[in-house]
C-alpha positions as CSV (number, residue, x, y, z in Angstrom):
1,X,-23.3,7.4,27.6
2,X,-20.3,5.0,28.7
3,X,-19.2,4.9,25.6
4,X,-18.7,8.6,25.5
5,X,-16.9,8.6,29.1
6,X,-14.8,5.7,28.0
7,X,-13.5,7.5,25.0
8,X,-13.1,10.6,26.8
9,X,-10.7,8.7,28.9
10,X,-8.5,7.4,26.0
11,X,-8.3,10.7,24.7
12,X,-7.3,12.3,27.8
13,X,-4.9,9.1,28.6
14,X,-3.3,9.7,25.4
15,X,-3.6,13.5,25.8
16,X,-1.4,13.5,29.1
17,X,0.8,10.9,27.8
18,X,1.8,12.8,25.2
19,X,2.4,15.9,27.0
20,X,4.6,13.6,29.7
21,X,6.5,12.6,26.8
22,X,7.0,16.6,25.5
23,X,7.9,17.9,29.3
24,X,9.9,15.6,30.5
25,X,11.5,14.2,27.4
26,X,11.0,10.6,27.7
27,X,12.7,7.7,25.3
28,X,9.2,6.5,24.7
29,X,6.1,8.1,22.5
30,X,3.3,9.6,24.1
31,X,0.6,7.2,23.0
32,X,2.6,3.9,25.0
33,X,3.2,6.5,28.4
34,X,-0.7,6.7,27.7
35,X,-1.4,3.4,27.2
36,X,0.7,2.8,30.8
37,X,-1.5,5.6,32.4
38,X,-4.3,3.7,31.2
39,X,-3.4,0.3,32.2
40,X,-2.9,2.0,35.7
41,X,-6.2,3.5,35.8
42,X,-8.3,0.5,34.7
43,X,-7.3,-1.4,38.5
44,X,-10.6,1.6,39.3
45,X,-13.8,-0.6,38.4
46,X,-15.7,2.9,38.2
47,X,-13.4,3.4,34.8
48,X,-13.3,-0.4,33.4
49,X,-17.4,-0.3,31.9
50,X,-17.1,3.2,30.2
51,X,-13.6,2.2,28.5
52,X,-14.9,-1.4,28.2
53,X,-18.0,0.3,26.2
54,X,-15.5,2.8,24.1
55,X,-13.3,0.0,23.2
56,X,-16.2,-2.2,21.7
57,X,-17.3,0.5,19.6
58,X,-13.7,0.8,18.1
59,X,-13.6,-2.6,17.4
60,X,-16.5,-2.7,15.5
61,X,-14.7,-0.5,13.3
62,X,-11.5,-1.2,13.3
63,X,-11.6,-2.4,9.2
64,X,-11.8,1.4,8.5
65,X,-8.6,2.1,9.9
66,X,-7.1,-0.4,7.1
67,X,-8.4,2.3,4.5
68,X,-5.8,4.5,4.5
69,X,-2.8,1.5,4.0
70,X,-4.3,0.6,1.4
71,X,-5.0,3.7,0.1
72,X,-1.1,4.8,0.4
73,X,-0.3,1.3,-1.2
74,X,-2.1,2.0,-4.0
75,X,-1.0,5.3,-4.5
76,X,2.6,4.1,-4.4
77,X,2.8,1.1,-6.2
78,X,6.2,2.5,-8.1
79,X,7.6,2.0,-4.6
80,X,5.8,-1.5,-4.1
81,X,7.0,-2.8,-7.1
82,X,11.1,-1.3,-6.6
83,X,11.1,-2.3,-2.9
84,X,8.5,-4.8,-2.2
85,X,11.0,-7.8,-2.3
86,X,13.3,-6.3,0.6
87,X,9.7,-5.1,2.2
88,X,8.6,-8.6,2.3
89,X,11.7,-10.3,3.7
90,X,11.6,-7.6,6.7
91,X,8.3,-8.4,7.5
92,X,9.1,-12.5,6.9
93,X,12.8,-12.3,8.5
94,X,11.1,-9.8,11.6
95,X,7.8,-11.8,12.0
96,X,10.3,-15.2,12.3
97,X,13.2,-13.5,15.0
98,X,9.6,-12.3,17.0
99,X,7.7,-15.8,17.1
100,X,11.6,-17.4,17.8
101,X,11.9,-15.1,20.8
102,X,8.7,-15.4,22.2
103,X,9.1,-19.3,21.9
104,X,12.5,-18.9,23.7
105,X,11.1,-16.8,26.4
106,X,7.9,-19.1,26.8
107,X,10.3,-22.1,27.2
108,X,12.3,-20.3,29.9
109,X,9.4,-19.2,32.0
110,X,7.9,-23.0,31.3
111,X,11.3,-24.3,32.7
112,X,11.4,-22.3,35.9
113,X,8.2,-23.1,36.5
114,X,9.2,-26.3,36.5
115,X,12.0,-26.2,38.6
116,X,9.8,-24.0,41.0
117,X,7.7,-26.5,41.9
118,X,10.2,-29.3,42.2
């Protein structure tokens, strides 16, 4: 039964999330404004077992949502095969600029730290 609350409270996290994103005509997509909602309402402990519970359950099938990519990969390997170079040095070049920011960052914070506690 907490797995059913939980998931009702995802849907209606992303539900409102997405209409907050329609009425007021935010920059972001409804599913992140949802996410924040939700990341706001899991400081109540009464909510953190039933989305806990939910959450689980997706995991334990989060292979089927690979289906469907590779499903569409499949079905377009014309496009694969014309673009797939350029396609894989976007992924390479983006995965690379994100792990060289997040090192940049992480030395940063490490160095204020640092100098924080000098």
């Amino acid at each position: 039964m907490d797995g059913l609350r939980g998931f009702a409270i995802l849907l209606l996290c992303q539900s409102a999330g997405e209409a907050l994103a329609r009425l007021t005509h935010a920059p972001l997509p409804g599913p992140v404004i949802g996410l924040l909602l939700l990341w706001a309402l899991l400081n109540v402990a009464a909510l953190r077992a039933p989305v806990a519970a939910a959450a689980n359950a997706l995991l334990g099938h989060l292979s089927l949502l690979f289906v469907p990519v590779g499903v569409g990969v499949v079905a377009h390997l014309g496009l694969v095969e014309r673009f797939g170079g350029r396609m894989l040095a976007a992924i390479v070049l983006s995965t690379w600029a994100g792990m060289a920011v997040a090192a940049l960052v992480l030395r940063a914070l490490l160095r204020e730290r640092r100098a924080g506690s000098a």
